[in-house]
C-alpha positions as CSV (number, residue, x, y, z in Angstrom):
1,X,34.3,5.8,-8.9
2,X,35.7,2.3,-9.0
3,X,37.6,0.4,-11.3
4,X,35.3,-2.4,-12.5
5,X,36.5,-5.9,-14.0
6,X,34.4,-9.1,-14.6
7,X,34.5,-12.1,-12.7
8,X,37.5,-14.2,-13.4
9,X,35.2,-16.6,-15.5
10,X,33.9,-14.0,-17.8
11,X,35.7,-12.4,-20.6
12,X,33.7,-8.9,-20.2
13,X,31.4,-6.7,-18.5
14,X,29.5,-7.4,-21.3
15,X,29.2,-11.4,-21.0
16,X,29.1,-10.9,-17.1
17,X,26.3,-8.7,-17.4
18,X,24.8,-11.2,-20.3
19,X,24.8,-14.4,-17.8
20,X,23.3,-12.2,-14.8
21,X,20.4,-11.5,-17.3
22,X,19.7,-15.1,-18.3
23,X,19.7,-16.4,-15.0
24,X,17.1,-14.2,-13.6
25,X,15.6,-15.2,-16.9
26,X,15.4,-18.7,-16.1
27,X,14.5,-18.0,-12.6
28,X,11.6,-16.3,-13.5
29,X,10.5,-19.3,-15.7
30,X,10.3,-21.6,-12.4
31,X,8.4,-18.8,-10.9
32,X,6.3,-18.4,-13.6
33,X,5.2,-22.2,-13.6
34,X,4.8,-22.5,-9.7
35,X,2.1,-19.5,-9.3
36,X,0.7,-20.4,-12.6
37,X,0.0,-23.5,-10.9
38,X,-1.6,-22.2,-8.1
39,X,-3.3,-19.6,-10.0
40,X,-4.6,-22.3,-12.1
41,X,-5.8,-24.8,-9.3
42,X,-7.7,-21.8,-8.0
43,X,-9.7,-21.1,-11.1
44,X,-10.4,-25.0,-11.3
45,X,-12.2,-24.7,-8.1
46,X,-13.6,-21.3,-8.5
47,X,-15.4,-23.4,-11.6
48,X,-16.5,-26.0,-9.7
49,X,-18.0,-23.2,-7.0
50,X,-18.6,-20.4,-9.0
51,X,-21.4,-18.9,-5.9
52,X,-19.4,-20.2,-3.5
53,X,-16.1,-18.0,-4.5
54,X,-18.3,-15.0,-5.4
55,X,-19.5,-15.2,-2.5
56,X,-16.6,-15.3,-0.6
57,X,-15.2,-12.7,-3.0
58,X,-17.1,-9.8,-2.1
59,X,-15.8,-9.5,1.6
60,X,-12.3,-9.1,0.0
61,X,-10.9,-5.1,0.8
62,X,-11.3,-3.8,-2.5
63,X,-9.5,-0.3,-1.6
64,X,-6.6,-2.2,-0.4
65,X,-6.6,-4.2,-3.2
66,X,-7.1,-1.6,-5.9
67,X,-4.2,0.9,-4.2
68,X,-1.9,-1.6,-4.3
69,X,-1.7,-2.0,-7.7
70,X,-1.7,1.4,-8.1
71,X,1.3,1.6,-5.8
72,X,3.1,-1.9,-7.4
73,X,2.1,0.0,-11.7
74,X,4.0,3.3,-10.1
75,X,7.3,1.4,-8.8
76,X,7.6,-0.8,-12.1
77,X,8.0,3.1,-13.9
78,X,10.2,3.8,-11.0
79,X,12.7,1.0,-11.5
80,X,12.8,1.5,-15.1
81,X,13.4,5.6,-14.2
82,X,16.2,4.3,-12.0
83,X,17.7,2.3,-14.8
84,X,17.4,4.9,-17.6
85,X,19.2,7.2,-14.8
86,X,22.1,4.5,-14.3
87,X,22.0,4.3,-17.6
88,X,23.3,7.6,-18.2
89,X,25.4,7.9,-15.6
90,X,23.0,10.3,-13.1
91,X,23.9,9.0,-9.5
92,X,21.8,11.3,-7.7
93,X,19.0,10.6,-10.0
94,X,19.4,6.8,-10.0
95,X,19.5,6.6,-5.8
96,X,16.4,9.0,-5.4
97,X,14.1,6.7,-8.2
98,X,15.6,3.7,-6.0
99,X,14.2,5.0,-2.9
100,X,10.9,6.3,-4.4
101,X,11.2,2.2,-6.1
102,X,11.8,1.6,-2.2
103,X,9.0,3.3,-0.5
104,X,6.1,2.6,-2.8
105,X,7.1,-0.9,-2.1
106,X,7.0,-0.5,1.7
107,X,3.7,1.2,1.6
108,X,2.7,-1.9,-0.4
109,X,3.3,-4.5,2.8
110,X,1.8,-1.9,4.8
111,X,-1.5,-2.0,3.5
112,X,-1.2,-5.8,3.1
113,X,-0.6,-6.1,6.7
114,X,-3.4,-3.8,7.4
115,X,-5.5,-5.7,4.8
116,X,-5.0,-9.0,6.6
117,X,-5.9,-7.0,9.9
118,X,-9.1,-6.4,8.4
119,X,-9.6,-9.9,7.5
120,X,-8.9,-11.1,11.3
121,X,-11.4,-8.9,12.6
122,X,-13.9,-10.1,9.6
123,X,-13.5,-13.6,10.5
124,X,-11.9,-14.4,7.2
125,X,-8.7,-16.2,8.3
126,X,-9.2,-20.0,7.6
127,X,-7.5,-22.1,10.8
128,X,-7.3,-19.2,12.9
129,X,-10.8,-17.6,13.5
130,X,-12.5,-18.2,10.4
131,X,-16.6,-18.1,10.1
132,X,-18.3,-19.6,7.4
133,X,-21.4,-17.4,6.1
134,X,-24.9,-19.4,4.8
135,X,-24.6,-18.5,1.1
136,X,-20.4,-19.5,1.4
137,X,-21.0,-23.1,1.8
138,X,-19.3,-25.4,1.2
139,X,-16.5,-24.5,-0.5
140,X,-16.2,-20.6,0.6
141,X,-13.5,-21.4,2.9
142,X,-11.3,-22.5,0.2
143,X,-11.4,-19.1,-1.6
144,X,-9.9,-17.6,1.6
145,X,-7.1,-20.2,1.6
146,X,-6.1,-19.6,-2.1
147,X,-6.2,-15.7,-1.0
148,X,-3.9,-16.1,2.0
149,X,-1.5,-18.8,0.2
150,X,-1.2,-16.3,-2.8
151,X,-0.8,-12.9,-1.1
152,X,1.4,-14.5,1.8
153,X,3.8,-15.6,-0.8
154,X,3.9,-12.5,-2.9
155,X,4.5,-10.1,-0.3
156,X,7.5,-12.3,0.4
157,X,8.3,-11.8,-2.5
158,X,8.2,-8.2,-2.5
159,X,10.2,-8.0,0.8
160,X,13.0,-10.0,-1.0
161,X,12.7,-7.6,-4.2
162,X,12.7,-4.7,-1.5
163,X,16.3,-6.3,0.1
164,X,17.6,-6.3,-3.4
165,X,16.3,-2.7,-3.7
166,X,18.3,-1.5,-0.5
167,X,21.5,-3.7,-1.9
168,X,21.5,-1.9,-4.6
169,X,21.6,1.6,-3.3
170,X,24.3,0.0,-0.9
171,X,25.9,-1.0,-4.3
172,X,25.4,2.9,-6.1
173,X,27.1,4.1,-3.0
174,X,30.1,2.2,-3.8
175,X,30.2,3.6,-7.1
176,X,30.2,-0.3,-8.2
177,X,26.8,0.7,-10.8
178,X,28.5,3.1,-14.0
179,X,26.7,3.5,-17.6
180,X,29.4,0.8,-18.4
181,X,28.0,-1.9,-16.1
182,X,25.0,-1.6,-14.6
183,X,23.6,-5.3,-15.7
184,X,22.9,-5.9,-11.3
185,X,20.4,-3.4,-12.0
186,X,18.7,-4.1,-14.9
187,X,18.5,-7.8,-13.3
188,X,16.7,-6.9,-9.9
189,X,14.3,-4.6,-12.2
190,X,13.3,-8.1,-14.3
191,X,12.9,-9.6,-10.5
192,X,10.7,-6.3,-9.6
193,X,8.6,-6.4,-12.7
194,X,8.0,-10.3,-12.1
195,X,6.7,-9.2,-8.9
196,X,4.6,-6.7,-10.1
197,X,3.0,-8.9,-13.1
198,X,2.1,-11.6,-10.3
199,X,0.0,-8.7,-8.2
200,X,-2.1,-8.0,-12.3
201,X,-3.1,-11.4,-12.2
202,X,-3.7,-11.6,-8.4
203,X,-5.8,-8.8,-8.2
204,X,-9.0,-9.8,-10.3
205,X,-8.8,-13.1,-9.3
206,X,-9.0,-12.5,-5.5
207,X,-10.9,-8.5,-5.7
208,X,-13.6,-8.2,-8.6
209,X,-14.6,-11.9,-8.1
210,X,-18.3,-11.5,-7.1
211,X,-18.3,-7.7,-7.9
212,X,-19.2,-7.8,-11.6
């Protein structure tokens, strides 16, 4: 295992791990205020075309929708399984909740890719091949461009969370994560988390629109 020393502009592991925190902290503000924005614009016009959207709405995959968040609920206990672990110094422990952290996210992107597979063939992707349906007009369209806005940027997201996931196993190989310093960690499980809250406010506004 490796000798670990902060940064030459920290004093300790402690203040090192302290400054990682509020950074992510802060980041997550800024992320916070540019989907609430977007989240917000969509309810505005889901307002002003409360048919329209429902209507639209109801052609969304539902089973996709509903397993991901199963899938996103199950890695957030993951991460914080993988923390406890480096918490307490179990390696083995701490990589395998990593990769099960890992996986659930993959299979996440994999149905969202199938999803939007399933929206080509529907029809439903605005600019490409989109079709508007009688009861969808005017303004059905724009449901579908909030959907694929919103989604598009989460799963990248995700896929940048997922890279932080793998550099972090690369990272527990190196024996560079010890219950003394394990503040990288903690900070990519804030990122996950973040991640994860975004897909709890997506999912009703883009699945049981329409459904109720």
């Amino acid at each position: 295992m490796r000798s670990l020393h902060p940064e030459i502009q920290y004093a300790t592991l402690s203040q090192q791990g302290e400054t990682a925190q509020l950074g992510m902290w802060v980041f997550i503000a800024t992320e916070t205020l540019f989907f609430g924005a977007l989240i917000f614009t969509y309810f505005v016009y889901r307002n002003a075309y409360p048919k329209e959207f429902a209507e639209a709405g109801r052609d969304a995959v539902l089973w996709c929708g509903s397993v991901n968040i199963g899938l996103l609920l199950t890695s957030s206990l993951t991460m914080v399984l993988a923390i406890d672990a480096a918490a307490d110094g179990r390696r083995r422990h701490l990589k395998n909740w990593l990769l099960a952290t890992a996986a659930l996210g993959i299979a996440f992107v994999c149905i969202k890719g199938f999803e939007w597979y399933l929206d080509y063939i529907h029809h439903d992707v605005p600019s490409v091949n989109f079709i508007t349906k009688p009861a969808e007009v005017p303004a059905g369209e724009l449901f579908w461009v909030f959907y694929f806005i919103a989604t598009s940027l989460h799963a990248l997201h995700l896929m940048i969370g997922l890279g932080l996931i793998f550099y972090m196993l690369w990272r527990v190989r190196r024996g560079d994560l010890t219950p003394a310093y394990y503040a990288p960690l903690e900070v990519v499980g804030l990122y996950w988390s973040f991640v994860d809250t975004v897909w709890v406010f997506l999912f009703p506004a883009i699945y049981l629109v329409g459904r109720s």
